[in-house]
N, C-alpha and C positions, 0 to 999 in steps of 0.2 A: 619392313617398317621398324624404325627403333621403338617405338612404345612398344609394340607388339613382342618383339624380341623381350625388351626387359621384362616384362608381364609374363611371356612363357618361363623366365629364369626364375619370377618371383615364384611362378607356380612350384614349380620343381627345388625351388629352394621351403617352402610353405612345406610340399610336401616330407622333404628330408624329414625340415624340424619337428614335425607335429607328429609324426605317427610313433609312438611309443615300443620299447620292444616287444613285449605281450602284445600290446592292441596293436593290429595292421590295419584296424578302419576308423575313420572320420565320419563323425555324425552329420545330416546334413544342418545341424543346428550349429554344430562348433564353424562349418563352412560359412553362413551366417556370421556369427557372431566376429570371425575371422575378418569376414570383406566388410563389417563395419568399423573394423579399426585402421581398413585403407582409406589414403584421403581422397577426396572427391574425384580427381583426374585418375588416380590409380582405379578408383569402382568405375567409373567408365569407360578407362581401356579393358579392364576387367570384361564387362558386360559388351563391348567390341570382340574380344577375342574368341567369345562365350560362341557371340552371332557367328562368326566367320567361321567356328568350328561345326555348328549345327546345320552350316549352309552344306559343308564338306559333308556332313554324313547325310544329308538327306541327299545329296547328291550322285555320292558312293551307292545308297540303298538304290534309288534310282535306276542308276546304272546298270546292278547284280537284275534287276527287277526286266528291264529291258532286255539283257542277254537270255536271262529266263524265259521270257515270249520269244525269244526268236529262235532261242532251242527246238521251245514247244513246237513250234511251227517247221520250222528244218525236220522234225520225228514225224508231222504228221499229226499231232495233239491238236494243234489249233487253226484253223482257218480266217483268211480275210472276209469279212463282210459289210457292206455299205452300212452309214448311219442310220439308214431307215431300215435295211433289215435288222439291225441291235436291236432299234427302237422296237421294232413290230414282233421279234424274239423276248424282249422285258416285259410287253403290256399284254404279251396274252399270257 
């Protein structure tokens, strides 16, 4: 998607400019003060980009999270058990 693209270049161009030789890090307040001097369509591709990237890491986590239970279970760590045995292992 072209907005998306130009949005990742702005990033990476944001970031070039702003980080100083001494200081390598950005406050999250200058971030702020930064995306309000974008104009309206650039803060909502912005906050587009922000979403699609959060979906990707929760998704990634996800994933490591998944292959982790099925480790478990391939060793021996973890067993299948119905909904109602979980249930009847929580409530006592």
């Amino acid at each position: 998607m072209v907005i998306l693209s130009y949005t990742h270049d702005a990033l990476q161009l944001y970031e070039s400019k702003t980080r100083k030789p001494m200081q390598n890090t950005i406050t999250y307040n200058d971030i702020l003060e930064d995306v309000d001097k974008l104009s309206l369509e650039e803060q909502e591709s912005l906050i587009d980009v922000i979403q699609h990237r959060l979906i990707e890491r929760r998704r990634d986590e996800l994933a490591k999270e998944i292959q982790a239970v099925r480790q478990e279970y391939r060793d021996g760590k973890a067993t299948v058990v119905s909904a109602d045995e979980l249930a009847r292992e929580i409530l006592s």
